[in-house]
N, C-alpha and C positions, 0 to 999 in steps of 0.2 A: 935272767938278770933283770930284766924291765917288771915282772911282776913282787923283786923285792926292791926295785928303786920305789915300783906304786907305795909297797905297803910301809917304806920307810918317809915315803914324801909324805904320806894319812898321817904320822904319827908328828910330823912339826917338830921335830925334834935335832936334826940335822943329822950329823953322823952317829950321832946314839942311838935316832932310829933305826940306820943301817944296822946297827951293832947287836941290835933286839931281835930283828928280826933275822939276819943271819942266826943267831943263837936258839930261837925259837925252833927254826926249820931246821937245825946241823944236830941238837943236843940229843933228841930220842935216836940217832943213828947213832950217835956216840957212845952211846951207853950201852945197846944192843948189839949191832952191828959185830965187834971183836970176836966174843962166842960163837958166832956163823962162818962161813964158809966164803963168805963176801967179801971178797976183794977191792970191789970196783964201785962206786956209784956216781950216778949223773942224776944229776935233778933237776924235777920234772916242775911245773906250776900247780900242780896237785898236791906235791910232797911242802911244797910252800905253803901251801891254802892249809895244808892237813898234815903236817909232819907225823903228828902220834898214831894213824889211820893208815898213815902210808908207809912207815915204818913197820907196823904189825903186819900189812899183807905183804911188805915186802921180805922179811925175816921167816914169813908163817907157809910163805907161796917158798921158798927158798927149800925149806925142809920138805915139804908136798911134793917139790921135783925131782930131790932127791929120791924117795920115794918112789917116783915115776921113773924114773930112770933105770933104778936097780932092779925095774920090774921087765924092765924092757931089756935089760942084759940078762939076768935070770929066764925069761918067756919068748923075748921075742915081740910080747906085747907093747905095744906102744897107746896108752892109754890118755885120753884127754879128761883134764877134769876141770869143771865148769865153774863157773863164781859161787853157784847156789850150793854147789858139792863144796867149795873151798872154805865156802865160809860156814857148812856145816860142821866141817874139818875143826875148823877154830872153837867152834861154840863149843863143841861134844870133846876138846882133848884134858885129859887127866892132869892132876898136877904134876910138873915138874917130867911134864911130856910134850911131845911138838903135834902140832899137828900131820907131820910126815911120819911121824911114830907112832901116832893112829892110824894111821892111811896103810901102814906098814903092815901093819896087825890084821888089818881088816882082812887087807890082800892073801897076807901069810895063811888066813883061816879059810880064804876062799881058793887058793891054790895048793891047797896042801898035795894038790896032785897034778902032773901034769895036764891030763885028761879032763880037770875038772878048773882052769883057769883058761 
């Protein structure tokens, strides 16, 4: 709350700056957000600094756990994947695919056997 009182006190505007900035930082979840599986959000002074930034890793990290997840109930395996893996995830996924359905794929080709995942 103190980091959107800052950036609404910058803007000199009184409750319209409140108003900007709430809307600035709430509107890419709003639009995103429904399609996923996310229920819940709390925000962070990052998601305020960066809504567009932090709405993508959080919608893109969402579908990458699913992913992880299904791997770990399929295997057993419990896989950790790292920022420079996540956001490889992002750059390299196909249109009108997630990056956890890359992630998916990848796994599916590398486990195609017990023995070999």
């Amino acid at each position: 709350m103190r980091r959107i009182a800052e950036l609404a006190h910058a803007e000199k505007t009184g409750a319209r700056g409140l108003t900007r900035v709430m809307e600035r930082a709430v509107i890419p979840f709003e639009k995103r957000l429904p399609s996923t599986t996310i229920r819940k959000l709390s925000y962070t002074e990052d998601m305020i600094d960066n809504p567009q930034d932090s709405c993508t890793d959080l919608v893109t990290g969402g579908t990458i756990q699913l992913a992880v997840d299904a791997l770990k109930e399929k295997t057993g395996v419990d896989l950790v994947i790292s920022p420079a893996a996540k956001r490889w995830l992002q750059e390299h996924m196909e249109d009108g695919k997630t990056p956890g359905d890359l992630l998916t794929s990848k796994l599916d080709r590398a486990c195609s056997t017990p023995s070999t995942c």
